[in-house]
TORKE-532145 format. One record per residue (C-alpha): residue number from 1; residue in one letter; chain; y, x negated, z. Coordinates in pm, 1 decimal. Each point is the difference from the previous one (the first is absolute). Last residue first. Layout:
<rs>
(r NUM, A, A, (Y, X, Z)) ...
</rs>
This chain:
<rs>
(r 292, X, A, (807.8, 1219.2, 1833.2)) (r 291, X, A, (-163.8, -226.1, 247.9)) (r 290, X, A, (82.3, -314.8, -220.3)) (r 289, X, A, (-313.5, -138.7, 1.3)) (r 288, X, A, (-141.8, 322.3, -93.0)) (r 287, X, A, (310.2, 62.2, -269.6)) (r 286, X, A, (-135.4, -355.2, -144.5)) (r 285, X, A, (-327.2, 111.8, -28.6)) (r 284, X, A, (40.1, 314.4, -174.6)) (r 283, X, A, (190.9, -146.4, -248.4)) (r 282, X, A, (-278.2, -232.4, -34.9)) (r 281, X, A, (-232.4, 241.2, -59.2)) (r 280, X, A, (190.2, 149.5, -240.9)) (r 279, X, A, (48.8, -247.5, -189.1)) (r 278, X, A, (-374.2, -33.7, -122.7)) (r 277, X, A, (-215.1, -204.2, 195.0)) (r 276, X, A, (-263.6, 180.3, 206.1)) (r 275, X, A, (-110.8, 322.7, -99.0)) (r 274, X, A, (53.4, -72.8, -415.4)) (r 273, X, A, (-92.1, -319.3, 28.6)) (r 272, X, A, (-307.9, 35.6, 159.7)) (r 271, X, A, (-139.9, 332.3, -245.8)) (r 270, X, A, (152.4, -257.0, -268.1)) (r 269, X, A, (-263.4, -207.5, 103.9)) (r 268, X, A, (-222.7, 248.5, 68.3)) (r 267, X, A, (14.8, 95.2, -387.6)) (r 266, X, A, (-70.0, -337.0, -144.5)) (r 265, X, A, (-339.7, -55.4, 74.2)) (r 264, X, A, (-141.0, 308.2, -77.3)) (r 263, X, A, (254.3, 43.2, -345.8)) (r 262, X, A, (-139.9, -317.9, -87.1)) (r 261, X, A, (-332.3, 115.2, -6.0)) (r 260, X, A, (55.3, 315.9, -136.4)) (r 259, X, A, (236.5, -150.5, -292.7)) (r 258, X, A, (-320.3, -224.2, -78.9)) (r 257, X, A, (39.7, -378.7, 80.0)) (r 256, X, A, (143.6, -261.2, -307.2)) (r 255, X, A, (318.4, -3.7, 227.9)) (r 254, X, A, (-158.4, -147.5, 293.9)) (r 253, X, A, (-116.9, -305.0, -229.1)) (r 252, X, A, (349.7, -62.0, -91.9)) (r 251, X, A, (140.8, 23.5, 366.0)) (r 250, X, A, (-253.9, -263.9, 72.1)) (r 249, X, A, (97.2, -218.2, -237.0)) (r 248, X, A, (352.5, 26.9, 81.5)) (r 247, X, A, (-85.1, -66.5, 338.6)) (r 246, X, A, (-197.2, -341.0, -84.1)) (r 245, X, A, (339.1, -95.0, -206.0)) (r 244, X, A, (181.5, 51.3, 306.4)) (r 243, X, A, (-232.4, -157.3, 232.4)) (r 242, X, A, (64.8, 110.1, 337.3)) (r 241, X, A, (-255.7, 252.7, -109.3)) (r 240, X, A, (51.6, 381.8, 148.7)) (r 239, X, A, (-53.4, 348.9, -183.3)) (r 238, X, A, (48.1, 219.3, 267.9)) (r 237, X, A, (-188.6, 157.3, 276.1)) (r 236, X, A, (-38.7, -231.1, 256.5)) (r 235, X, A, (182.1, 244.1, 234.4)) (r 234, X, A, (298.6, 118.5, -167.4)) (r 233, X, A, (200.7, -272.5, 256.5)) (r 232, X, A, (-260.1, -253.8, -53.7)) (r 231, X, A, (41.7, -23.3, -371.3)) (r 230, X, A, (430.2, -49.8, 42.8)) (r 229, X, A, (-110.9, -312.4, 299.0)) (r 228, X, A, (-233.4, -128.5, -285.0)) (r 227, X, A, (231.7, -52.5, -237.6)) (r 226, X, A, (-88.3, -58.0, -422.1)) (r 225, X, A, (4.4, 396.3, 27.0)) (r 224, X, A, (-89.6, 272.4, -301.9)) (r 223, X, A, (3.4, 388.8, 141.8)) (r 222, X, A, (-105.7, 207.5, -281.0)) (r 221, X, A, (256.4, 194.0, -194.0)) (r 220, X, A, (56.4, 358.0, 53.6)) (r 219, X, A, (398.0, -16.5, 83.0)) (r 218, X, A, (-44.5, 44.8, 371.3)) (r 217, X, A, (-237.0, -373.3, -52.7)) (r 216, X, A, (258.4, -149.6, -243.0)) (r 215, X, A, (270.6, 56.5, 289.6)) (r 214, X, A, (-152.9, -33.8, 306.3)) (r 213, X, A, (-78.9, -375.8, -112.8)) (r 212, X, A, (350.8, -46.4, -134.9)) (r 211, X, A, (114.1, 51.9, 345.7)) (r 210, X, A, (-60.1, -344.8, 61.7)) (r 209, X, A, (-191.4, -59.3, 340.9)) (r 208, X, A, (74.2, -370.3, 109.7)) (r 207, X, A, (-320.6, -171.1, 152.0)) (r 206, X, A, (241.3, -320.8, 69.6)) (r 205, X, A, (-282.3, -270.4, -161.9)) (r 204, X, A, (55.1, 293.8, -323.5)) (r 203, X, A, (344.0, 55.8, -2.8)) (r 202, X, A, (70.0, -402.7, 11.4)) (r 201, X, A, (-280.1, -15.4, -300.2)) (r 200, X, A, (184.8, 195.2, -216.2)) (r 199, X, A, (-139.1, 391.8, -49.0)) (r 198, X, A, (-232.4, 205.2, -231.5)) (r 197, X, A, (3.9, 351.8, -12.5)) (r 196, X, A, (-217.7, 35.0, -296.4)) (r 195, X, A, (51.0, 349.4, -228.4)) (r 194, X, A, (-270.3, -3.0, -293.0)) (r 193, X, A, (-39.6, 99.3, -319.7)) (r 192, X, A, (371.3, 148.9, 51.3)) (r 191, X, A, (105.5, 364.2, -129.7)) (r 190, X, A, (14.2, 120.0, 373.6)) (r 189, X, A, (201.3, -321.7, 125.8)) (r 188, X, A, (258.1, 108.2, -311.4)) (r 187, X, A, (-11.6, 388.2, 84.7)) (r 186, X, A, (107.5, -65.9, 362.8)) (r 185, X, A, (274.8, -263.4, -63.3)) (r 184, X, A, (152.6, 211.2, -247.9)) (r 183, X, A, (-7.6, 317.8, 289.7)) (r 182, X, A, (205.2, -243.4, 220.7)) (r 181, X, A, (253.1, -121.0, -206.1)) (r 180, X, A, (-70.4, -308.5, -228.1)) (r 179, X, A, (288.1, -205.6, -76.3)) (r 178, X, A, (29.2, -211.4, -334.1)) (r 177, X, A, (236.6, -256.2, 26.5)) (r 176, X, A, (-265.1, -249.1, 46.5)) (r 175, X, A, (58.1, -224.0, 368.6)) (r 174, X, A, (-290.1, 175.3, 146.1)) (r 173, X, A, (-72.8, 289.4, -238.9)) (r 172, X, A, (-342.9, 21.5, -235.2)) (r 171, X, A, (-214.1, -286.5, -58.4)) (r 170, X, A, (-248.1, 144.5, -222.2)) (r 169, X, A, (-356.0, -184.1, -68.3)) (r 168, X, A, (-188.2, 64.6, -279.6)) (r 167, X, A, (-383.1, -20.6, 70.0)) (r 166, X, A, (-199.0, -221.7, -225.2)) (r 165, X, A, (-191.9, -143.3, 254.5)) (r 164, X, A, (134.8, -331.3, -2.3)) (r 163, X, A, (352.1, 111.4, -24.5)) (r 162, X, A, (-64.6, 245.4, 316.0)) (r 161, X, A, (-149.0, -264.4, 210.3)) (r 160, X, A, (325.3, -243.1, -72.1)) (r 159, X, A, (195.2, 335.9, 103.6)) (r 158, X, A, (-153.6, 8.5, 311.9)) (r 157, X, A, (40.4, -390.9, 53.3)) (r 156, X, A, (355.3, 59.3, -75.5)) (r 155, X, A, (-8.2, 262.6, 273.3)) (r 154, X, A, (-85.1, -214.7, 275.2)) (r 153, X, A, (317.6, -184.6, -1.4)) (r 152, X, A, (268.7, 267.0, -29.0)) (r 151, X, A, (66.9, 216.5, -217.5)) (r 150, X, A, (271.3, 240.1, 75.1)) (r 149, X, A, (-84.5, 396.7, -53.0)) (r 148, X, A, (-173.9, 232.6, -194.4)) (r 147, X, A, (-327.2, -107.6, -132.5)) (r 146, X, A, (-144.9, 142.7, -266.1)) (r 145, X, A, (-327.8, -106.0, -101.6)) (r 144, X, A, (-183.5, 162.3, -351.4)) (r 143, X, A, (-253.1, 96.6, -166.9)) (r 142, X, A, (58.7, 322.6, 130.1)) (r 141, X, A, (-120.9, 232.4, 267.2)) (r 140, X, A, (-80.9, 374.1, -28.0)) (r 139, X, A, (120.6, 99.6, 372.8)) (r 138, X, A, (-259.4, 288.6, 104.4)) (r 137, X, A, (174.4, 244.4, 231.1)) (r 136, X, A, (-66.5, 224.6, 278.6)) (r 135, X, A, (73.9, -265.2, 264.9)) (r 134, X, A, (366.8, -84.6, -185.5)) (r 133, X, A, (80.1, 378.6, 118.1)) (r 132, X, A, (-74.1, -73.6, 333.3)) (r 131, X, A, (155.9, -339.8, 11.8)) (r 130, X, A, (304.9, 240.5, -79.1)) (r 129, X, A, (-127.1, 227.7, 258.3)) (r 128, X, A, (63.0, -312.8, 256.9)) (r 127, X, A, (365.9, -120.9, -94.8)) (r 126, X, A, (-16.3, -304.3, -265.7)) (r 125, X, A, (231.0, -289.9, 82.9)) (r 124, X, A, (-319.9, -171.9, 102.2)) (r 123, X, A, (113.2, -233.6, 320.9)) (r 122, X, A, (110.5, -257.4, 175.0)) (r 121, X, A, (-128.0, -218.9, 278.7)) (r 120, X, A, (71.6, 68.1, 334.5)) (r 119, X, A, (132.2, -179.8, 327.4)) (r 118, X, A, (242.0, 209.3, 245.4)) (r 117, X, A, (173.3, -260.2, 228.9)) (r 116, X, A, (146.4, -63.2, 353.3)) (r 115, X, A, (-291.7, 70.2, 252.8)) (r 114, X, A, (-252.9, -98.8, -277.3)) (r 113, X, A, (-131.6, 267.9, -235.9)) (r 112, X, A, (-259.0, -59.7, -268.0)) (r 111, X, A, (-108.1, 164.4, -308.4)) (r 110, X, A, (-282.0, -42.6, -265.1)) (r 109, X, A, (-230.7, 324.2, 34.1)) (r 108, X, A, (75.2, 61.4, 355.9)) (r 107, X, A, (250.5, -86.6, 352.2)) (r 106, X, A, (-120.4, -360.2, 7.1)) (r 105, X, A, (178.2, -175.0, 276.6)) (r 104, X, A, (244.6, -276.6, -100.2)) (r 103, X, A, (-66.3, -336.5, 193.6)) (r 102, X, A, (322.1, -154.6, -149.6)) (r 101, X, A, (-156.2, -329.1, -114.0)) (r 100, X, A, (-372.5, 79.9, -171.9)) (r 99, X, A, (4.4, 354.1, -1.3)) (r 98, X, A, (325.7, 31.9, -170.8)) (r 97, X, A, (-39.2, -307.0, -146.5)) (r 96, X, A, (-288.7, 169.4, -224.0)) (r 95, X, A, (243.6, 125.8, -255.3)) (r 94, X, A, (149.9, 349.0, 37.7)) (r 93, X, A, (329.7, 108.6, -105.6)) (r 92, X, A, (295.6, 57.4, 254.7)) (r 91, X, A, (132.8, 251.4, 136.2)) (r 90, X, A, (271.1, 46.4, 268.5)) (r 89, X, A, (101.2, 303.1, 164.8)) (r 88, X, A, (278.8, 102.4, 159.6)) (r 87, X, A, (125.6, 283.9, 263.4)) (r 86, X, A, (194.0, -266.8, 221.9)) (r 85, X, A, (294.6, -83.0, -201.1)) (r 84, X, A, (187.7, -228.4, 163.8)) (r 83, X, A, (-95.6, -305.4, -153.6)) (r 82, X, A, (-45.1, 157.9, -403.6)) (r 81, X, A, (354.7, -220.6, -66.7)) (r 80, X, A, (-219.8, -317.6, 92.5)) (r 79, X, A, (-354.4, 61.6, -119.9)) (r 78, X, A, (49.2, -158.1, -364.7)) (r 77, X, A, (-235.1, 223.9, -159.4)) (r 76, X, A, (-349.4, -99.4, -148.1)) (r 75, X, A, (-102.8, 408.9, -1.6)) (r 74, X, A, (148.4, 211.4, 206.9)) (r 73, X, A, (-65.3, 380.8, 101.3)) (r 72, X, A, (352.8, 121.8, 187.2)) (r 71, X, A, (49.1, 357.3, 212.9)) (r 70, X, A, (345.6, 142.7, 7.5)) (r 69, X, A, (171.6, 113.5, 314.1)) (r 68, X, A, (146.5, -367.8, 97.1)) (r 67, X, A, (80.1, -38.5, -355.9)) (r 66, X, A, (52.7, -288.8, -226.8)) (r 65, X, A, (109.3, 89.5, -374.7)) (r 64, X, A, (-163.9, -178.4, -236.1)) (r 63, X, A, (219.1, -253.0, -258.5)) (r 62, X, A, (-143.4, -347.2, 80.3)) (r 61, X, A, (-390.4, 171.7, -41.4)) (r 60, X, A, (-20.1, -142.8, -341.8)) (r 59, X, A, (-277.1, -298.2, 27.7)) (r 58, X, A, (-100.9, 55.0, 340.4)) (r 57, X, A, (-191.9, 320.2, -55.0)) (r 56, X, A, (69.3, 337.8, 69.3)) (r 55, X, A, (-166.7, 336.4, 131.4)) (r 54, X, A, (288.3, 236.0, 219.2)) (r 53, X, A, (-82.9, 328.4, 209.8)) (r 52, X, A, (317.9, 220.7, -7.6)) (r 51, X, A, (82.9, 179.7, 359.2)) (r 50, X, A, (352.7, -7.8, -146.4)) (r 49, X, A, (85.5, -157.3, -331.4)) (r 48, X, A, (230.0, 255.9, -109.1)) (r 47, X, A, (62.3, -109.6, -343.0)) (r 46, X, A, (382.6, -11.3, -108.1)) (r 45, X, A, (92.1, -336.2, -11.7)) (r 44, X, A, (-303.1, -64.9, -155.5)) (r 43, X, A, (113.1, -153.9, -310.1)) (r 42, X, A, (-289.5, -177.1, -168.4)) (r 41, X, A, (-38.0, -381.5, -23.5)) (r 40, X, A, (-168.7, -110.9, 212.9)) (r 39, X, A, (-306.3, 180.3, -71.9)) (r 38, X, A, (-81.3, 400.5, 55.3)) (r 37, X, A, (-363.7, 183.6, -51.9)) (r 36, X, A, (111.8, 301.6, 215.4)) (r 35, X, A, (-331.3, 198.6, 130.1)) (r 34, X, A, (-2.2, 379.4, 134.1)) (r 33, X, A, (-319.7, -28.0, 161.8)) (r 32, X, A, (-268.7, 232.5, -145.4)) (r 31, X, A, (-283.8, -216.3, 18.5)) (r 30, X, A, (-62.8, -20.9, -367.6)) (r 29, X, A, (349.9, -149.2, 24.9)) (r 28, X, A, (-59.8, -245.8, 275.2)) (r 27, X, A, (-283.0, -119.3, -202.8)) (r 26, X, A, (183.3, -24.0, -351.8)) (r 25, X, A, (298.4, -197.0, 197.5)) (r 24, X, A, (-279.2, -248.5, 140.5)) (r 23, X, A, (-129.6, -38.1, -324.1)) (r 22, X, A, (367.0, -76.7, -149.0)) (r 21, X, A, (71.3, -255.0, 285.3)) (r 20, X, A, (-376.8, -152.3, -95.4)) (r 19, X, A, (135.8, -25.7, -363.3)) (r 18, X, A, (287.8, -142.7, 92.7)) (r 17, X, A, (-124.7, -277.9, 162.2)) (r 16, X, A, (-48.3, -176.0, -357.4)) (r 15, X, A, (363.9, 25.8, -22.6)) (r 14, X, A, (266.9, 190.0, -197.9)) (r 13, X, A, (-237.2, 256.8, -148.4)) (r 12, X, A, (53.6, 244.7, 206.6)) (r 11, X, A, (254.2, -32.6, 228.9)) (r 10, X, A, (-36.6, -258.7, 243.9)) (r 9, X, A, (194.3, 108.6, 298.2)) (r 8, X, A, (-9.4, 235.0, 255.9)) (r 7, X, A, (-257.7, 290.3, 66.2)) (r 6, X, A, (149.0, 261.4, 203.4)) (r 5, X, A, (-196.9, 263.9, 155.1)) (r 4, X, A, (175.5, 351.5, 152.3)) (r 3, X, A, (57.7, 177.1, 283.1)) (r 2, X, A, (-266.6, -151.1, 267.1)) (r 1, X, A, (-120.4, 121.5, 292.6)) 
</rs>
């Protein structure tokens, strides 16, 4: 049993990772755990850490208290001070070396475990009747592609697409000053033409799962994949060229379809995401693996 959840390090905004610290915080929350969202930097000379269950990640874990009564997720952490700690767990994100070099055993929709590691992708940051609510909605799309985040390769060819097409094209956060909180995010993938999840060509040869995928579909935006690994995992279901520019295309021509029809495609695919990969599932993963 467990007293209380501690997520540690990356407050919002400081790191890309933060974002997946402050889903995990919303999920624990909904849950009814009393959650601390704490960093190196906070006094906690007067938080009783007992029976506390710990998330980090290897970046800003220097400062966590170590616990023989406290239970430990980690996440690329030096494994040295974590020795003695037997109730740990490590994750990892999913690429196809899993399978292919550590022989991890498929436990459903995307993860593995292997006899010393937890391996999932991410998630929507949306809890389930939120994804509910988005279900009941049409999304009146502009002309118009935000995309929130850093570019990287594959996204300049987006954005040549976009130019072509007389689209604008918004780059929106990454390095900008401008950050976009959760709810921002939301509205800005709903207002888009389109919402691609598009990924580097390492990602793709690795079959990494980027949580932006979860994301645009919980939002109401149709799933749009340049990876075949991410189409396989919602069961063919997606929009899928390796081709960016053939994607695009095809993302176009799924957006001159009726409301009904896209709502009949669209729907079951949140329906997925929604059962399968929102935060709470993997909350309830990790306290499975954990025996808590």
């Amino acid at each position: 049993m467990i007293y209380q959840v501690v997520v540690w390090g990356h407050k919002l905004y400081s790191h890309t990772h933060s974002y997946i610290h402050g889903a995990f915080v919303k999920a624990f929350q909904h849950l009814g755990y009393k959650t601390l969202w704490l960093d190196n930097t906070d006094d906690v000379s007067n938080i009783n850490f007992e029976n506390t269950l710990f998330l980090t990640e290897g970046q800003v874990d220097s400062g966590i208290p170590i616990r023989n009564d406290a239970y430990y997720v980690l996440h690329n952490c030096d494994m040295t001070k974590y020795r003695e700690i037997t109730n740990k767990l490590i994750i990892q994100v999913y690429t196809d070396d899993v399978i292919n070099s550590h022989g991890g055993i498929p436990i459903g929709n995307g993860c593995f475990k292997t006899d010393d590691c937890l391996y999932i992708p991410w998630a929507t940051d949306l809890l389930p009747l939120e994804i509910d609510r988005n279900i009941q909605q049409i999304f009146v799309s502009k002309p118009v592609l935000n995309f929130v985040g850093m570019m990287i390769e594959p996204w300049d060819q987006v954005k040549q697409w976009c130019e072509q097409h007389q689209i604008a094209f918004r780059e929106i956060g990454g390095f900008s000053n401008h950050r976009v909180d959760f709810e921002e995010n939301q509205r800005l993938i709903q207002e888009s033409f389109m919402a691609p999840a598009v990924q580097n060509r390492w990602q793709v040869e690795k079959g990494y799962i980027p949580c932006r995928i979860f994301k645009n579909i919980s939002y109401g935006k149709m799933g749009m994949t340049n990876s075949m690994r991410v189409n396989e995992l919602f069961g063919n279901r997606l929009l899928y060229h390796s081709n960016v520019g053939e994607l695009m295309r095809m993302g176009a021509e799924f957006e001159q379809r009726s409301i009904e029809e896209k709502r009949n495609i669209l729907v079951p695919l949140m329906e997925y995401v929604r059962d399968h990969h929102t935060y709470l599932n993997r909350v309830e993963l990790l306290l499975s693996c954990l025996r808590i």
